[in-house]
ZADRENVEX-676222 format. One record per residue (C-alpha): residue number from 1; residue in one letter; y, z, x. Coordinates in steps of 0.001 Angstrom, whole numbers, m for minus. Last residue first. Layout:
<atoms>
<atom NUM, 'a', <Y, Z, X>>
...
</atoms>
This chain:
<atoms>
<atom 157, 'x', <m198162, m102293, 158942>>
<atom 156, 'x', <m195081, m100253, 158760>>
<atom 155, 'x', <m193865, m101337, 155388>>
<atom 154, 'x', <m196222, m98928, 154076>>
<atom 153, 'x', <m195356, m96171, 155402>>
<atom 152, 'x', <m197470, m94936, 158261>>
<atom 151, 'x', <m198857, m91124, 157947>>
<atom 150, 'x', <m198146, m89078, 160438>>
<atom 149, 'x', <m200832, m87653, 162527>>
<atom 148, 'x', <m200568, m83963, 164282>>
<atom 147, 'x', <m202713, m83062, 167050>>
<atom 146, 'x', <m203402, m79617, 168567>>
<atom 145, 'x', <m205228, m78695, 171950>>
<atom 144, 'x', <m205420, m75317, 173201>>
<atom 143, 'x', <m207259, m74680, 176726>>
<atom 142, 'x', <m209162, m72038, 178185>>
<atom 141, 'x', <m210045, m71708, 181750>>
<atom 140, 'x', <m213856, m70624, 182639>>
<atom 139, 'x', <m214052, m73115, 185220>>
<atom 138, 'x', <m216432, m74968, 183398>>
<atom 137, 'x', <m213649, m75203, 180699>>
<atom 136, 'x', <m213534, m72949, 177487>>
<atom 135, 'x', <m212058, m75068, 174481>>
<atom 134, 'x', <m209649, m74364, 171904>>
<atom 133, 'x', <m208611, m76772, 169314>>
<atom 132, 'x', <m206448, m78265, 166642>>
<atom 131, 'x', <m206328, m80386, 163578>>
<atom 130, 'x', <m203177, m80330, 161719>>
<atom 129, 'x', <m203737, m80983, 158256>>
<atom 128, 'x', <m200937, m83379, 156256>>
<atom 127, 'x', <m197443, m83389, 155669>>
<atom 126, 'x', <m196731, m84148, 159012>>
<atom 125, 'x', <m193085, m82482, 159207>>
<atom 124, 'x', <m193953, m78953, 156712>>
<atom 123, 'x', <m197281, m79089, 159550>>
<atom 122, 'x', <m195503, m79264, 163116>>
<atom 121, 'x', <m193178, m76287, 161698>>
<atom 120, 'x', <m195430, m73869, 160267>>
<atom 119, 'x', <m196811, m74724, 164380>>
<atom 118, 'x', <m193156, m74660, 165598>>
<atom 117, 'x', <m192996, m70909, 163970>>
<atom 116, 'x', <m195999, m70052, 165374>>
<atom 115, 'x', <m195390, m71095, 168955>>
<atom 114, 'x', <m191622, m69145, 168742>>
<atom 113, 'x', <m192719, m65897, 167439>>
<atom 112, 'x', <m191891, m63191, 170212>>
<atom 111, 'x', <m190239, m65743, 172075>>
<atom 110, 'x', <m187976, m66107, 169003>>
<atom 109, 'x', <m187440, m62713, 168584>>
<atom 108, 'x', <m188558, m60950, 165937>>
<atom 107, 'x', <m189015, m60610, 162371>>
<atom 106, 'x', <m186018, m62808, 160510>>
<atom 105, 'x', <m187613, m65899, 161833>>
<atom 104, 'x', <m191071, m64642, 160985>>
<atom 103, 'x', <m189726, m64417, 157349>>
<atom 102, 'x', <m187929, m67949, 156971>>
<atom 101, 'x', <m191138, m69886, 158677>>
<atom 100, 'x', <m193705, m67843, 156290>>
<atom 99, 'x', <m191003, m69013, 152849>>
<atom 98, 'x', <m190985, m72409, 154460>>
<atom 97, 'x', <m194973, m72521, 154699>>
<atom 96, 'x', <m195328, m70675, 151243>>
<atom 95, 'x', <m193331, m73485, 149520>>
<atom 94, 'x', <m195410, m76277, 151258>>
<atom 93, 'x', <m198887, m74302, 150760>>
<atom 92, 'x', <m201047, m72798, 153052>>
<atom 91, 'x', <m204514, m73577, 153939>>
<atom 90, 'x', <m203765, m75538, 156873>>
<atom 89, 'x', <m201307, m73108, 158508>>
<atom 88, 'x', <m203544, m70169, 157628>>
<atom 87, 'x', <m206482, m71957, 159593>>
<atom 86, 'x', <m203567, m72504, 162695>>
<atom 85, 'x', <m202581, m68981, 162872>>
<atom 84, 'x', <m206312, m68006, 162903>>
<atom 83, 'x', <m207143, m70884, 166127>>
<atom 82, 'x', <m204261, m69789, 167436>>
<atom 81, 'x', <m205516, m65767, 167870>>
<atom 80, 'x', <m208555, m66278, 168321>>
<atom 79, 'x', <m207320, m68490, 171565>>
<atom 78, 'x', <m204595, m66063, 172561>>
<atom 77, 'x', <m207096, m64077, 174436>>
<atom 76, 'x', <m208311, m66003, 176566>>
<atom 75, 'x', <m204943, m66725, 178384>>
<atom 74, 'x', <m203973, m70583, 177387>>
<atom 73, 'x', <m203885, m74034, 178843>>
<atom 72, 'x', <m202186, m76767, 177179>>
<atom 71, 'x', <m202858, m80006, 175022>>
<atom 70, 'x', <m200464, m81995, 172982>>
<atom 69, 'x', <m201302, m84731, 170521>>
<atom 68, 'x', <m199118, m86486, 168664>>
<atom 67, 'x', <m200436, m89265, 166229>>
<atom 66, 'x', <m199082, m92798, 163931>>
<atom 65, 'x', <m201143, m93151, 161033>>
<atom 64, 'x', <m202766, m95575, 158939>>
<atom 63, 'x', <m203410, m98585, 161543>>
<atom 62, 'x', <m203929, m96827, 164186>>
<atom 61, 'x', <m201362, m94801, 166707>>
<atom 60, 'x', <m200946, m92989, 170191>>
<atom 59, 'x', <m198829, m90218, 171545>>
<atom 58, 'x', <m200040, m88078, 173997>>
<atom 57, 'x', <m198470, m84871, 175582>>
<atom 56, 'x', <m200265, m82902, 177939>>
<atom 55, 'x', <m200046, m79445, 179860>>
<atom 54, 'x', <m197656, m77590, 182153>>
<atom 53, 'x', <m195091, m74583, 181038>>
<atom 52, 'x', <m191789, m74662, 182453>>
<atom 51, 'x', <m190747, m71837, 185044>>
<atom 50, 'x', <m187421, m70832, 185992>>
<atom 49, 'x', <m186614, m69581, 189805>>
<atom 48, 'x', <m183800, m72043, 189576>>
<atom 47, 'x', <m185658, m74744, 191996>>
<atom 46, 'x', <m188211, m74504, 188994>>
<atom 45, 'x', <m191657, m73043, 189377>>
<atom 44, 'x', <m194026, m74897, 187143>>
<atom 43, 'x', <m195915, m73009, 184193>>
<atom 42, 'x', <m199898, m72867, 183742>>
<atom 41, 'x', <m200298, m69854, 180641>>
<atom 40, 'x', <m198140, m72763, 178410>>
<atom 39, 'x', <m195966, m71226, 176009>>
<atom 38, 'x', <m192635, m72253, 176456>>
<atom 37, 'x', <m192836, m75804, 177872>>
<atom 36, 'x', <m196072, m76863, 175732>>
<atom 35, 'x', <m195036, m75323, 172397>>
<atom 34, 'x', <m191449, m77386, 173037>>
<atom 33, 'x', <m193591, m80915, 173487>>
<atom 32, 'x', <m195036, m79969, 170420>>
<atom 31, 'x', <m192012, m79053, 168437>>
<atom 30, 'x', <m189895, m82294, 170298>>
<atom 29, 'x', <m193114, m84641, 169452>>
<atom 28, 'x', <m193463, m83731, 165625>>
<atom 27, 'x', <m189083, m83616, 165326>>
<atom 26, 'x', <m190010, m87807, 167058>>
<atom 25, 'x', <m192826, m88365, 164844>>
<atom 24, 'x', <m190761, m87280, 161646>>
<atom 23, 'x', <m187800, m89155, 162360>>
<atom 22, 'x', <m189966, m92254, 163266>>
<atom 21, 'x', <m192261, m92402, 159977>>
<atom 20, 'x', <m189156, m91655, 158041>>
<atom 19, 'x', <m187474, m94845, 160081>>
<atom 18, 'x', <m190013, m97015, 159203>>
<atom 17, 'x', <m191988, m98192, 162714>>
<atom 16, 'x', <m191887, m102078, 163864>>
<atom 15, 'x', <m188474, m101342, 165888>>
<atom 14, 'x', <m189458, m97826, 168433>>
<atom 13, 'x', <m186205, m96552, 168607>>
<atom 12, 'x', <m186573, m93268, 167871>>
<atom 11, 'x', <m189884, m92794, 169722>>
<atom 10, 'x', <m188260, m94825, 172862>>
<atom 9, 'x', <m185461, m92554, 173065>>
<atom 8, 'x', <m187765, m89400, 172390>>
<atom 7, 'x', <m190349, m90515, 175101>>
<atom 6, 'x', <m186920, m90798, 177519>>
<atom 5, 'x', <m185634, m87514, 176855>>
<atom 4, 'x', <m189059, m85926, 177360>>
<atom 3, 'x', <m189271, m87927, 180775>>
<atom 2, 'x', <m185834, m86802, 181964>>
<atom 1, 'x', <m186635, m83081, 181043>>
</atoms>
């Protein structure tokens, strides 16, 4: 928790970025880093008997866009079923993004829905394609990767 807190600190008050750029990197890296804690098949055992989920959270930038990247392991299983959440995520619209986001919310629980709903999420804050990924390890472990870019504004350069 100390180490999210601090990325966000630094995100929001990183000097040489626009503020928009900032806002929406920093609501990027709290959905991501959120994904990552709740849905995560590797979770750490907490003093509390609660678990958080383990994976990886990068941020890095060129000269266009600033990027957060998270990656995670999964069950087998969920992999098809990302991969089609994500493909409807890219191909939808703005207005049928909120309208999706509204509905599941009223569906189910949020643990029921949660990683889809930050996904809709993720993309209505980039405003671009989120590119994502699942991989099969040598170990046979799959993994889901998923990075969102914001775009710089100009007087960010």
């Amino acid at each position: 928790m100390r180490i999210v807190t601090a990325i966000g600190t630094y995100l929001t008050e990183k000097a040489y970025v626009h503020l928009v750029t900032k806002t929406k990197l920093y609501k990027i890296f709290i959905e991501l880093a959120m994904n990552v804690s709740n849905y995560s098949f590797e979770r750490y055992q907490n003093s509390d008997s609660s678990t958080n989920g383990i994976g990886e959270i990068k941020i890095f930038e060129d000269n266009e866009y600033m990027y957060c990247q998270t990656r995670n392991k999964i069950l087998a299983d969920q992999g098809s079923i990302l991969i089609r959440n994500c493909e409807t995520i890219n191909s939808s619209s703005h207005t049928d993004l909120r309208l999706m986001r509204s509905c599941l919310r009223k569906e189910a629980p949020i643990r029921d829905t949660g990683a889809h709903i930050g996904l809709i999420t993720v993309k209505l804050y980039t405003e671009n394609q989120i590119e994502f990924e699942v991989i099969e390890d040598i170990n046979k472990d799959f993994y889901f990767t998923i990075k969102a870019k914001i775009d710089k504004i100009k007087d960010d350069l």
